[in-house]
C-alpha positions in Angstrom: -12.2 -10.1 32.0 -13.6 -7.2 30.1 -9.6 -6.9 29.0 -9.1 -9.9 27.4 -12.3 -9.6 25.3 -11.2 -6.3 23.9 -7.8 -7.1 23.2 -9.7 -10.4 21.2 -11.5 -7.7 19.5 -8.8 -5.3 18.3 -6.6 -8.5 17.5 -9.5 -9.6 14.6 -10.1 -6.1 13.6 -6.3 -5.8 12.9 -6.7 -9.0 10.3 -10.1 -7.5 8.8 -9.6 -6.4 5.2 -10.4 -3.3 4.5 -12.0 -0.9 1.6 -9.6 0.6 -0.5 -10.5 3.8 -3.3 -7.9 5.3 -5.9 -6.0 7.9 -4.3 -3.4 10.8 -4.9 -1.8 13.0 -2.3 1.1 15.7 -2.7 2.5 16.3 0.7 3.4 19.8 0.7 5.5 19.6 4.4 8.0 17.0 2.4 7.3 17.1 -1.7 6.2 13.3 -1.2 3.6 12.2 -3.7 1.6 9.4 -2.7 -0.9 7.4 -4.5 -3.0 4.0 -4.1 -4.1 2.2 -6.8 -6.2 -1.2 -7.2 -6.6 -3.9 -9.4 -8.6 -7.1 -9.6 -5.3 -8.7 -7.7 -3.1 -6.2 -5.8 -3.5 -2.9 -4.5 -0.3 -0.5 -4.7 1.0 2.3 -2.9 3.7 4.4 -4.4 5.6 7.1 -2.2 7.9 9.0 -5.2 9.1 6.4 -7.4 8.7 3.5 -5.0 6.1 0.9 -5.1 4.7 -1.5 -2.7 2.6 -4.0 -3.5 -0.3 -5.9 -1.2 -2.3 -9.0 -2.1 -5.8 -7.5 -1.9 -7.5 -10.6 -0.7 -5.3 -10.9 2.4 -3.5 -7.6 2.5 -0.2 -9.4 2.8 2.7 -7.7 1.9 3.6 -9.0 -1.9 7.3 -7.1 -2.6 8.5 -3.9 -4.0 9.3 -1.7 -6.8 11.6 1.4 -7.7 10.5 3.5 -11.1 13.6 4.3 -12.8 13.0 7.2 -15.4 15.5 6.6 -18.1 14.7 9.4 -21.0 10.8 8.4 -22.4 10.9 4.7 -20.9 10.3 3.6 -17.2 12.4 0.9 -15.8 11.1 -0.8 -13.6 13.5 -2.7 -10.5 12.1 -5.1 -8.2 12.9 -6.8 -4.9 
C-alpha cells in the first residue's frame, strides 16, 4: 500500500513546475556552453548554438532553434 502512494507522489511531483533563475555554464570536460534564460512566456535552454524552448506555465516542450552566425547577423532556423 505504502507503494502505490509514493509512486502517486513522485507521479505529481514529476508534473509540478518548477523555479527557474538565469543561468550560464561552460563545461570544461566537453567545450559545451549552456545557458537558461526566461521570459514572461518561455524559458530557453541553449547548449552551443541550439535552442530549446518550454512553455513556462506548463513546461511543455514548445520547439527548437539552431543560431546560425553568418558574418555580424544571426540567423536564426527553426523546427
Amino acid at each position: 500500500m505504502r507503494a502505490k502512494t509514493k509512486q502517486a507522489g513522485e507521479e505529481a511531483a514529476s508534473h509540478s513546475p518548477a523555479i527557474i533563475q538565469p543561468f550560464e555554464y561552460l563545461d570544461k570536460e566537453t567545450g559545451d556552453k549552456i545557458t537558461v534564460s526566461v521570459s514572461p512566456y518561455y524559458s530557453k535552454i541553449t547548449v552551443n548554438c541550439r535552442e530549446y524552448f518550454f512553455f513556462r506555465e506548463t513546461g511543455e516542450f514548445d520547439g527548437a532553434a539552431t543560431i546560425m552566425h553568418i558574418g555580424p547577423v544571426l540567423i536564426y532556423e527553426a523546427e
